[in-house]
NUNULUM-629384 format. One record per residue (C-alpha): residue number from 1; x, y, z; residue in three letters. Coordinates in nm, 2 decimals, padded with zeros to 4 digits. Layout:
+-----+--------+--------+--------+-----+
!   i !      X !      Y !      Z !  aa !
+-----+--------+--------+--------+-----+
! NUM !      X !      Y !      Z ! ALA !
...
+-----+--------+--------+--------+-----+
//
This chain:
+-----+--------+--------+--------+-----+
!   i !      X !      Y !      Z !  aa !
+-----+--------+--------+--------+-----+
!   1 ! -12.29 !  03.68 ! -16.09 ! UNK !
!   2 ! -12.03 !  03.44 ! -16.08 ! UNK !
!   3 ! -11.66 !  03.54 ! -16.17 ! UNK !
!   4 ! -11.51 !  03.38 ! -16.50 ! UNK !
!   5 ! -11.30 !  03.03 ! -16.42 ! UNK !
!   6 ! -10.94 !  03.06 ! -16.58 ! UNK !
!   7 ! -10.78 !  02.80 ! -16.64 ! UNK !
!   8 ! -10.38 !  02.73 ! -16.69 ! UNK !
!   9 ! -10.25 !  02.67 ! -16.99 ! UNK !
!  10 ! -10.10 !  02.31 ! -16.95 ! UNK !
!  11 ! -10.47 !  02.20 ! -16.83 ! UNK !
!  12 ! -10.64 !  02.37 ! -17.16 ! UNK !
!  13 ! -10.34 !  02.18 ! -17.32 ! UNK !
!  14 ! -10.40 !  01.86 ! -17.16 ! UNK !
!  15 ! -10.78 !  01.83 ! -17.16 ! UNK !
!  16 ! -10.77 !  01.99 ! -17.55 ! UNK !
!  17 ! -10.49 !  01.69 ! -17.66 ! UNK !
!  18 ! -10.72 !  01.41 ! -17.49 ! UNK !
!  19 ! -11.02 !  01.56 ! -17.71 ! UNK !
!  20 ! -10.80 !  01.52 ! -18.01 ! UNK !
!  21 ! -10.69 !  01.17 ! -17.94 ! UNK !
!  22 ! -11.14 !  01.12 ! -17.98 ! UNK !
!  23 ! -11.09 !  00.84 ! -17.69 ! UNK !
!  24 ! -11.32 !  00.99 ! -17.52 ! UNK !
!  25 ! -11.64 !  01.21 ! -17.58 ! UNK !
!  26 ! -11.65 !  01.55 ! -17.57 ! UNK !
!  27 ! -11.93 !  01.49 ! -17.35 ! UNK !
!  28 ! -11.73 !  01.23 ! -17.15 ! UNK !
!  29 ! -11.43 !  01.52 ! -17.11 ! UNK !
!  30 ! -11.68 !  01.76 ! -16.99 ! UNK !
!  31 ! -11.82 !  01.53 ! -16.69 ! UNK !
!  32 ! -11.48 !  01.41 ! -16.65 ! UNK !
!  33 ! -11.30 !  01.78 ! -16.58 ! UNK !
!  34 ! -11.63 !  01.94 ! -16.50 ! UNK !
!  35 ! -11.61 !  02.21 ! -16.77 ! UNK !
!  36 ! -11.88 !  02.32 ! -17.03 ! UNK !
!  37 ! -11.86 !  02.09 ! -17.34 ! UNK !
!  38 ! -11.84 !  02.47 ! -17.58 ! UNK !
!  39 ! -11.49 !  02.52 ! -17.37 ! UNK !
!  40 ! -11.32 !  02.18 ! -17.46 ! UNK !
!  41 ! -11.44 !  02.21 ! -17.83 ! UNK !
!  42 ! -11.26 !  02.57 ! -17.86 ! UNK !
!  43 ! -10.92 !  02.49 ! -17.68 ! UNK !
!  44 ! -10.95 !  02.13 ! -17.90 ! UNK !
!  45 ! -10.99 !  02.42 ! -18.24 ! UNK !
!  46 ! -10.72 !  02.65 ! -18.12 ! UNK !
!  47 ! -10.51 !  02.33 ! -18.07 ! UNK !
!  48 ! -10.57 !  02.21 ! -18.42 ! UNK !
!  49 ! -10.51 !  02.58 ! -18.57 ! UNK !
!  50 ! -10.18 !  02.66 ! -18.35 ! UNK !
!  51 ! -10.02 !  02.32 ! -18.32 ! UNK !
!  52 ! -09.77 !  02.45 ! -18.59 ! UNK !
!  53 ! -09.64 !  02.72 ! -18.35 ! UNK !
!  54 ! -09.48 !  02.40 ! -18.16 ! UNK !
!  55 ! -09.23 !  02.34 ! -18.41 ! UNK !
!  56 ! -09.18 !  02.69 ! -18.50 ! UNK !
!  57 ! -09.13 !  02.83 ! -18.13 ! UNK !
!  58 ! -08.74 !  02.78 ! -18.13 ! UNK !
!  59 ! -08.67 !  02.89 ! -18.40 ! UNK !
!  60 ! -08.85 !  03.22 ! -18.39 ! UNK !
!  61 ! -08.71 !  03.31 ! -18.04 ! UNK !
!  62 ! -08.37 !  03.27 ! -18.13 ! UNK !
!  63 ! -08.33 !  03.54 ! -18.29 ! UNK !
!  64 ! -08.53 !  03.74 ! -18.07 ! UNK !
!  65 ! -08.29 !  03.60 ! -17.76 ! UNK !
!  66 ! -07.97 !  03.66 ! -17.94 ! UNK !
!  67 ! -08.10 !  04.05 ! -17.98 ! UNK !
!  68 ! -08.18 !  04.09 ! -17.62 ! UNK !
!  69 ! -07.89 !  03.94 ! -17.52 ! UNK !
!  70 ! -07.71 !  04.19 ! -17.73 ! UNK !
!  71 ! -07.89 !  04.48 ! -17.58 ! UNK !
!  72 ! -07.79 !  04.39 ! -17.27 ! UNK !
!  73 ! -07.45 !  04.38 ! -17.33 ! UNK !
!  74 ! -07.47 !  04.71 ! -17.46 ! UNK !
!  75 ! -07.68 !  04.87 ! -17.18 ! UNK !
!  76 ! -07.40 !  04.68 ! -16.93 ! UNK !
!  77 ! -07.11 !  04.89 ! -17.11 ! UNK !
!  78 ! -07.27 !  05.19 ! -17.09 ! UNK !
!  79 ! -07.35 !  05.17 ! -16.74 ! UNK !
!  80 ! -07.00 !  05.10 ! -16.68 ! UNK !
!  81 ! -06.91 !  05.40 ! -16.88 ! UNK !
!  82 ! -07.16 !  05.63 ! -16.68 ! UNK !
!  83 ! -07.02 !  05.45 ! -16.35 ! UNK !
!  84 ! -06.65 !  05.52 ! -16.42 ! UNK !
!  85 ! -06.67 !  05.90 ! -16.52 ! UNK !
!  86 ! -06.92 !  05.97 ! -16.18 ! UNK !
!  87 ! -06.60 !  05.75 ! -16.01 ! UNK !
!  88 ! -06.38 !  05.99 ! -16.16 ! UNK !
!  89 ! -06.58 !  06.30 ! -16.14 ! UNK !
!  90 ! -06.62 !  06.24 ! -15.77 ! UNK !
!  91 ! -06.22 !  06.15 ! -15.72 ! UNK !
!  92 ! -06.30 !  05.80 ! -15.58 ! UNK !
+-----+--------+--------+--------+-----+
//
């Protein structure tokens, strides 16, 4: 039994963006980047259903970043805290 290909994500991209474009065949893809014909027809549908997730990416994570970034800053003081009172407790 063979083991499943994967693929990366900016080759799904690429081949699924040429499909797209319809210069070529789908069959014309599949000889081309040697992959079953059913495989470039999903990645060319999940293209088509997620491209909106391009534009929506930055915006989305800044929020997310700014909270993390946050967190951070907050798990920094406390360590601080915890690492000046063992200073202290152990006369340092």
């Amino acid at each position: 039994m063979q083991k499943k290909k994967k693929y990366p994500p900016a080759f799904k991209g690429r081949v699924a963006l040429e499909a797209l474009k319809e210069e070529k065949t789908i069959a014309q893809l599949s000889s081309k980047y040697e992959i079953h014909s059913n495989l470039i027809s999903k990645w060319k549908k999940l293209l088509k259903e997620n491209i909106v997730l391009v534009f929506q990416g930055k915006n989305n994570s800044e929020p997310e970043a700014a909270r993390q970034v946050d967190n951070l800053y907050k798990e920094i003081g406390r360590l601080q805290v915890q690492n000046e009172w063992l200073k202290k407790k152990l006369g340092l």
